[in-house]
N, C-alpha and C positions, 0 to 999 in steps of 0.2 A: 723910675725903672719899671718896665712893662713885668707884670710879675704871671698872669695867668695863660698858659700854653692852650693856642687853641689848634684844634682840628678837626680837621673836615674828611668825615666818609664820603667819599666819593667814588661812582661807578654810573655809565649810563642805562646799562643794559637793566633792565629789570626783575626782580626776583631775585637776587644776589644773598639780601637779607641784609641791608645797610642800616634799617630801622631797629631791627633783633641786635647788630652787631651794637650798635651806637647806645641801645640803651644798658645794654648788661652791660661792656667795657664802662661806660660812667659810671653805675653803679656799684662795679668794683673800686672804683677810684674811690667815691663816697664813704666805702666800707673801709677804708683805711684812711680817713680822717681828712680826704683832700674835698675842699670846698669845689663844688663841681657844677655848671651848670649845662644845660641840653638847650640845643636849640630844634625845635623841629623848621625846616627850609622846606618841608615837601607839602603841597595844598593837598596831595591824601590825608596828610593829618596820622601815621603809620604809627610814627614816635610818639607823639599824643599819648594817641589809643594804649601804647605801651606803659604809661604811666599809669592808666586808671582813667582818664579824661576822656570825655564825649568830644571831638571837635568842634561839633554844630552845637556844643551849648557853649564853648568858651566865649566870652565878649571881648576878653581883647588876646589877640593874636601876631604875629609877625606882620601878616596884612596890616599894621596897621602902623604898624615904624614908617613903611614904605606908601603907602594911601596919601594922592593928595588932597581927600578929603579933607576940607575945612575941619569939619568938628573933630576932627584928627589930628591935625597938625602941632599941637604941641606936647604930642605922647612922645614919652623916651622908653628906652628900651626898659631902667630901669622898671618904669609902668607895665609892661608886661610880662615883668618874671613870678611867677607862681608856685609856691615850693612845691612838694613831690608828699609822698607818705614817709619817702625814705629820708633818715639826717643827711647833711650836708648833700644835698640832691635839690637842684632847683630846674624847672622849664620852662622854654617858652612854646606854649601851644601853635599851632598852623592849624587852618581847615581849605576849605574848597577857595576860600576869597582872596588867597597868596596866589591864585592863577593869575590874578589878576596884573602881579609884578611879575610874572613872567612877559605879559603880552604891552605891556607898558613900562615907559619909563620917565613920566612927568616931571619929577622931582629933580633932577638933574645928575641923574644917574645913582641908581643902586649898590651898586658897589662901593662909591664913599660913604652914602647912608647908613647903610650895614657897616663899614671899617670904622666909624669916626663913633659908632654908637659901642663897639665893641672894643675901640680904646678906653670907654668913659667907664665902664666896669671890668678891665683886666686886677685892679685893684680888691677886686670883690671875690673871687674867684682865684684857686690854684691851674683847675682844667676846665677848658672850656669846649664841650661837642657837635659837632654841628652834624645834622644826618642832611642829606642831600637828594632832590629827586632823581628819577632814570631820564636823564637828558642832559645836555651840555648847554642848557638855555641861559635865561640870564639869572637864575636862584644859584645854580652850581654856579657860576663865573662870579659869583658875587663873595659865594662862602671860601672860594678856592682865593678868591683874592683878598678874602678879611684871615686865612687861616696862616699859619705857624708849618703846619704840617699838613698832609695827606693822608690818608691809611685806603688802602681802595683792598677792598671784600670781593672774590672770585668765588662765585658759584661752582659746585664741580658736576657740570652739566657739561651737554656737546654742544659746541658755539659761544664756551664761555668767554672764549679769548677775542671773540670775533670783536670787532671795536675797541679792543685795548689800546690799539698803535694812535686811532684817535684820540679819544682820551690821554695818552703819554704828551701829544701832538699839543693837547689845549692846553695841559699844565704845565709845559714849556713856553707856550707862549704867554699864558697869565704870568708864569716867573720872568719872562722875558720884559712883557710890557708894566707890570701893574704890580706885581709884589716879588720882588726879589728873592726875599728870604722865603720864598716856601721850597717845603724839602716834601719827598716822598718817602715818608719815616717808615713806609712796608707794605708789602699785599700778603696776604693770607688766603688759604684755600676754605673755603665755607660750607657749608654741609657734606660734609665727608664723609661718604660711607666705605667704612674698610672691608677689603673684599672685592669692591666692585673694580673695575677695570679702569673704567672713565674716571672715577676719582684717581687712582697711580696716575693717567696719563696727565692731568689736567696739574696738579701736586709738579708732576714735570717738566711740561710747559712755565710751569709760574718760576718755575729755578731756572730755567733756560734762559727766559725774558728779562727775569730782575735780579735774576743774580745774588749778591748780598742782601739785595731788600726783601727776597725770598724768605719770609720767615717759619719758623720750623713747625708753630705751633700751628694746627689746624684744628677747624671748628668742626665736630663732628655732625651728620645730621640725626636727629631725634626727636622723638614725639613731644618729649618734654619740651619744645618751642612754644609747641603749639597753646599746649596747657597754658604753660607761665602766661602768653599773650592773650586768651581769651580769661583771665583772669587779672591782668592791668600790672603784673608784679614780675621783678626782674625774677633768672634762673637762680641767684643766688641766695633767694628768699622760697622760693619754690621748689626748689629741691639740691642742696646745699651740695651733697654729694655725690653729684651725678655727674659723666665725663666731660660735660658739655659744660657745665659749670666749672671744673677744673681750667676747661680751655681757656677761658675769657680768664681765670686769677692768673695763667701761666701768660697771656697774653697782658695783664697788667702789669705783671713785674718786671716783662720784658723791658715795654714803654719808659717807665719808672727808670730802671738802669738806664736805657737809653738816651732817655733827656737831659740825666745828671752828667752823662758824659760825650 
């Protein structure tokens, strides 16, 4: 029995904050004793960085499950997970060289590589995160069709929406042709500043379009982002009690109920 729930942040548009959202959500999971692991899928290496991790010094990386490099060829995924500072919190690093399975697909396709690698440790694992680049290439089409679930992060900027219908568009069809069971378990509105205008409107568009998956809890925007990430350590080690840190615990126990029922 498959036992670890995996999901995938996904959104194309860029600046959303998929890599901020993906590491604090895990990290709340960790903090309550569920064995947790992060994948970074983006060749920025965003997530990484979020951990504490240099990209360009990790040696083995995502690139390298997918690489049909010879002297590669018999790494497993297990080979590339590397614990975190935090317990029950493990990664697997990305850098610049995951571009590379974007623009190629030697191996005989990514998307079973990636699924068949991720059945072989659902046993290891309670929840499993995958953060996602800004594009619909083939790293999203790969993580959207190993994942469980969806959760897609809305910026509350102007033009947030713009590219949504696509995005709804692909993960209909990856449900359609290549993984069935995936659900869109929620979008959320993401740096939120109250007061402003454009966040109400955007808050209201996100209820309009999704409805129930509209969820209530919104990420607010703040400087403490910044801090925690130029510093490699989640918010909830960073500044325990600050709103934005509430957000992601309110956003975990959501999840939590959710999955049990």
């Amino acid at each position: 029995m498959k036992l670890a729930k995996i999901i995938c942040l996904a959104n194309q548009k860029g600046g959303v904050g998929k890599s901020t959202c993906t590491a604090n959500i895990a990290h709340q999971f960790s903090v309550l004793n569920y064995r947790t692991l992060t994948i970074d899928c983006d060749p920025q290496g965003n997530l990484t960085y979020g951990f504490g991790f240099n990209p360009n010094e990790c040696t083995k990386t995502l690139y390298h499950l997918f690489t049909d490099d010879q002297d590669y060829i018999d790494i497993t995924i297990k080979d590339l997970i590397v614990p975190t500072k935090h317990a029950n919190l493990d990664l697997i690093a990305s850098n610049t060289g995951l571009e590379w399975a974007n623009r190629n697909d030697s191996r005989g396709g990514i998307n079973q590589i990636f699924k068949t690698a991720l059945d072989s440790i659902t046993d290891d694992y309670d929840f499993i995160f995958i953060d996602t680049p800004p594009s619909l290439g083939r790293l999203t089409e790969a993580a959207l069709a190993s994942s469980d679930f969806v959760l897609i992060p809305i910026q509350c900027e102007y033009y947030a929406m713009v590219g949504m219908a696509m995005l709804l568009q692909a993960i209909a069809l990856i449900k359609k042709r290549i993984n069935p069971n995936l659900q869109i378990v929620g979008t959320f509105a993401n740096m939120y500043a109250k007061g402003q205008n454009v966040s109400k409107d955007i808050v209201g568009q996100i209820k309009n379009m999704f409805e129930q998956r509209a969820m209530k809890t919104v990420i607010p925007r703040s400087v403490r982002v910044t801090e925690a990430q130029n510093r490699g350590i989640p918010l909830e080690i960073y500044e325990k009690n600050s709103p934005i840190a509430d957000a992601f615990r309110d956003w975990t126990v959501f999840f939590v109920y959710f999955q049990r029922n």
